[in-house]
N, C-alpha and C positions, 0 to 999 in steps of 0.2 A: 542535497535532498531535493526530489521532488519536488513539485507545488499543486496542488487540487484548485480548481476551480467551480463557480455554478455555470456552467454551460447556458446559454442562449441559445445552443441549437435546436435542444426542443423540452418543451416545461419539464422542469425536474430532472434533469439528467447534468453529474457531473462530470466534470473531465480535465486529463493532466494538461496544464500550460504547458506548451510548445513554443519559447521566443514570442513570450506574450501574445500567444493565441492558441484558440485550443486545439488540441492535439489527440489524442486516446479518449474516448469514451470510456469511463469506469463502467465494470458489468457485460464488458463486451467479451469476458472470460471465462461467466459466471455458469454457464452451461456446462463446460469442460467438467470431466467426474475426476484430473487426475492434479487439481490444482494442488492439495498439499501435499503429493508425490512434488512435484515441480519446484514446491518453496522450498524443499529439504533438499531438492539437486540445488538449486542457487544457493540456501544460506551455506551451502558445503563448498562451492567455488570462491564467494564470498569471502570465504574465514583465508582463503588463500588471497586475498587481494583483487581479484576479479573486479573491475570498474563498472563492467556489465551487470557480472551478476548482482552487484550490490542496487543497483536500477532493477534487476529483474526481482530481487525480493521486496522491496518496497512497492513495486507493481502485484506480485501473486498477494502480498499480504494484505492489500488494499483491496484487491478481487472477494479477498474469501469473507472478508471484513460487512463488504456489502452485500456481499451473496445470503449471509448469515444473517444480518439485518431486515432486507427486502423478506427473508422468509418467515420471521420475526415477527414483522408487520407487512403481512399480504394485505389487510384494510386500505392501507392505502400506499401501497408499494406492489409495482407491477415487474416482473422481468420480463423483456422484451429483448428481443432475436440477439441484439448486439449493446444493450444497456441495460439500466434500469432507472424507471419513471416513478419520483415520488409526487405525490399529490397536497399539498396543502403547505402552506409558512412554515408551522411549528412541527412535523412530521421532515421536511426540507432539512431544517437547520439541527433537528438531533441528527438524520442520516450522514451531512457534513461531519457534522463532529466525531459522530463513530469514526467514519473513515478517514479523516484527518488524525483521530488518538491512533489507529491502525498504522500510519503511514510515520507519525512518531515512533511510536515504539516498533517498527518492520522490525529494527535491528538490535532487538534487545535478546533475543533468542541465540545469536548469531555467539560463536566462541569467540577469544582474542586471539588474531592470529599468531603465529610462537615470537616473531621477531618481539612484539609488544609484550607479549609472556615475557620474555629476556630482559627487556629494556625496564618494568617494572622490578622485577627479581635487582635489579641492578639500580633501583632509585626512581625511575622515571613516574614522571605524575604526569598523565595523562590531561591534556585543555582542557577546560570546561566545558562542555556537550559533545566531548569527541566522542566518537564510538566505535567499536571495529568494522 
């Protein structure tokens, strides 16, 4: 899984750790009109095993996550060309949290691909917090 971080690059703006530094701006997607087309091509490669796509759904559903929020609270939440700026501590740390529960749950939508279908059908119990 991913990791969200508060970005330092400029006030209020999160962004994915990259090899403990930051990497992607969250928001930088948020203009795009065909994001939930896109989640529903990944979580479909996904359920096949896709390594990528399983990173690209946990990315589009972190996008739509903030996009929905920011517009939520335009008072103090700006989108901007390739992010979004929130303004203030307590308005900050709900926006984190939205998008951190978003980035938990990406793959809750997501089916069991068949092998693990099988492998249940046949006994198997799945780790604790595995998911497809």
């Amino acid at each position: 899984m991913s990791k969200l971080i508060w970005s330092n690059y400029e006030h209020g703006v999160a962004a994915w750790e990259d090899t403990d530094d930051e990497g992607a701006l969250v928001g930088q997607d948020v203009k795009a009109s065909d994001l939930s087309k896109r989640l529903a091509a990944a979580r479909k490669k996904a359920q096949g095993g896709d390594l990528d796509a399983r990173s690209e759904v946990e990315y589009l559903a972190v996008e739509i996550a903030a996009k929905d929020w920011a517009l939520a609270n335009a008072g103090c939440a700006e989108i901007l060309s390739a992010s979004i700026r929130v303004d203030g501590a307590g308005p900050a740390a709900n926006y984190m949290r939205t998008i951190k529960t978003a980035l938990r749950h990406a793959h809750d939508d997501t089916p069991w691909p068949e092998w693990a279908l099988k492998a249940q059908a046949a006994g198997w119990k799945p780790p604790k917090g595995w998911k497809p």
